[in-house]
N, C-alpha and C positions, 0 to 999 in steps of 0.2 A: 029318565037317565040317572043312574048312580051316581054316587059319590063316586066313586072309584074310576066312573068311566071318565069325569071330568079331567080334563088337563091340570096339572099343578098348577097358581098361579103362583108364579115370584112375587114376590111383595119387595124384595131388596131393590131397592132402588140405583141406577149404573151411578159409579162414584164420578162425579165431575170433575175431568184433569185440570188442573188451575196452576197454568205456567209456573216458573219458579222463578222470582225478581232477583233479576242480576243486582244484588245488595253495594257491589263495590261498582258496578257503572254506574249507577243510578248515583253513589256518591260525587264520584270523578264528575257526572256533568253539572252537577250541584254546586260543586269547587270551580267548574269552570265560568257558572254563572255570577260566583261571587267572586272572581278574580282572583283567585289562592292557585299558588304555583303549587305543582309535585310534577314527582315523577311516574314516569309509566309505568313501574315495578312496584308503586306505593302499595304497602297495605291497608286493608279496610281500618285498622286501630286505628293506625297512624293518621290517614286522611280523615277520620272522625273526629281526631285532634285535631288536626288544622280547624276544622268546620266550627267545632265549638269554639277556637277560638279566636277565628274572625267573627262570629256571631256576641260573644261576651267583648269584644273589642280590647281581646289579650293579643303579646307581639304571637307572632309563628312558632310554638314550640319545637319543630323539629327544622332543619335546610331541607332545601327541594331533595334532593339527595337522598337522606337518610328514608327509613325504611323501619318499620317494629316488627311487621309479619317477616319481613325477609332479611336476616342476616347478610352484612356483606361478607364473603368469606375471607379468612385471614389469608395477609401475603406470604407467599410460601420464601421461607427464609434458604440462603443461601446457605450450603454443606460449607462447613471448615473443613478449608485443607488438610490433606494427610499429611501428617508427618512421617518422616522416612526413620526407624527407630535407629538405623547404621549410621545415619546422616542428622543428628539433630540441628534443629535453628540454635543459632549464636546467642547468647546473652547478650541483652541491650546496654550497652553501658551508660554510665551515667556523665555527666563533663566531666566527672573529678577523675574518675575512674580513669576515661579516655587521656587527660591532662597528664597526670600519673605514671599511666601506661609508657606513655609516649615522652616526656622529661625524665623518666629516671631511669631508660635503657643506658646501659651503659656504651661509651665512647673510647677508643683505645688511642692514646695520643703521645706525641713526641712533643715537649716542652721547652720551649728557651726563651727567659725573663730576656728579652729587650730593652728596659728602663737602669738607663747607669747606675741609678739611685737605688738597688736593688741588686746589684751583681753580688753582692755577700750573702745575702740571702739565700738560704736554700729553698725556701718552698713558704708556703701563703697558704694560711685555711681562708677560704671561703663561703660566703655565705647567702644563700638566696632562699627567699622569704614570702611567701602571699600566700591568699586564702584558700587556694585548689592545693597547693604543694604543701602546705606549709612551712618548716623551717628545714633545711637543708643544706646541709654544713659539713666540708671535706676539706681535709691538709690538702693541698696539692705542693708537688716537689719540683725543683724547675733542675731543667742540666740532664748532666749525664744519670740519673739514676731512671731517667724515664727513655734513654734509649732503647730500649728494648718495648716502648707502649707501658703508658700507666692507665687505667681506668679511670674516668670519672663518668657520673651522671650526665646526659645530655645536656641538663639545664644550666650545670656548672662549666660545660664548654661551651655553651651560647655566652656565657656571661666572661668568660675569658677571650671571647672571640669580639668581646664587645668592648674591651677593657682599652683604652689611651691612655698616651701620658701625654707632658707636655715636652716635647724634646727640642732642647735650646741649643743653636750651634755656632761660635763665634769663628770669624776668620778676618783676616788684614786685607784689606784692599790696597795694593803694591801699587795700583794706577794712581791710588789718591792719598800718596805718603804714608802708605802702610796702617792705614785709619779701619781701628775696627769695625765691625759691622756683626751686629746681634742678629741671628732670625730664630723664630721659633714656628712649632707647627705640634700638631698633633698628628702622634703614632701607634699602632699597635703596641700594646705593650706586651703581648706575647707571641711568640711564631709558631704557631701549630701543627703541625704533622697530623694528619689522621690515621692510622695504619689499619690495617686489616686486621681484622675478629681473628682470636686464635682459634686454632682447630681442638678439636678434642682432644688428642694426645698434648698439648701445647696447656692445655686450662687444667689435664689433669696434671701436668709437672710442676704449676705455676700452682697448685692447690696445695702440691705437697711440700712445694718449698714455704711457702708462706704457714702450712702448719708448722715446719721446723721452725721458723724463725719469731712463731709469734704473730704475724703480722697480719693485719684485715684487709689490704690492698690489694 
């Protein structure tokens, strides 16, 4: 028989399939036999780490938790609200700002000194003082030139609305041979009116009279 007629033989030998070792179970049950916590998403790095270093008798480099193969994914952060551009947010103010704001609106008021000791008087600067306001200081006029409303700062009518004197009043008791009798007592010393904001046409006459006359009031 020929060469030719003989069958080929194959010499290559069938390649032997040789499973593939699950490299991270085989770790996981490794960890379990050593007592080392993870997680069930660990990565093979990561749980490599633990193993060498429960085996060196180093603490846990990573928490159960953590992960090196597998990222946690970041928190998805909350949008900032729109601003409305016709509508913007207010300026925050600050105490002083607010303090400020709010003590030096002006106040429209009708004036009349109460304290005897004071009826020649026409008018009293005053003055109010501390760290938010600073110093703060206005003539005030008492009587008839404020019948029509004089302005002052808020904070200088809290402190006129605050103001006493000491008002002494003597009289004869007729029951008991007409024997004097002193009392005294503390009073407002001023009587205030608050009157109503003037209106526009009212602030623009009162503008131009006081440019005629000089006057800052």
């Amino acid at each position: 028989m020929s060469e030719d007629q003989n069958p080929a033989v194959d010499t290559t030998e069938e390649e032997t399939q040789i499973p593939q070792v699950d490299e991270l179970a085989m770790l996981k049950q490794r960890a379990r036999m050593m007592g080392i916590n993870f997680s069930n998403n660990i990565g093979i790095d990561a749980l490599r780490q633990k193993i060498e270093a429960k085996m060196n008798g180093e603490p846990d480099p990573l928490p159960k938790t953590d992960t090196l193969d597998e990222p946690t994914p970041a928190k998805a952060e909350k949008p900032a609200p729109l601003q409305d551009p016709k509508n913007p947010a207010p300026p925050v103010e600050s105490l002083r700002q607010k303090l400020v704001r709010e003590n030096m609106k002006l106040v429209r008021l009708r004036i009349v000194n109460m304290d005897p000791k004071k009826k020649d008087l026409p008018g009293e600067i005053i003055t109010i003082a501390n760290e938010y306001l600073g110093t703060v200081r206005k003539y005030v006029p008492f009587g008839e030139v404020t019948d029509n409303g004089y302005h002052v700062p808020y904070c200088i009518y809290k402190e006129l609305k605050a103001r006493k004197f000491l008002n002494i009043r003597t009289y004869k008791d007729r029951k008991n041979n007409n024997q004097v009798h002193v009392e005294q007592n503390w009073a407002p010393e001023f009587a205030l009116e608050v009157l109503p904001p003037l209106t526009k046409d009212e602030l623009a006459r009162l503008a131009t009279a006081q440019a005629a006359s000089g006057s800052l009031n």
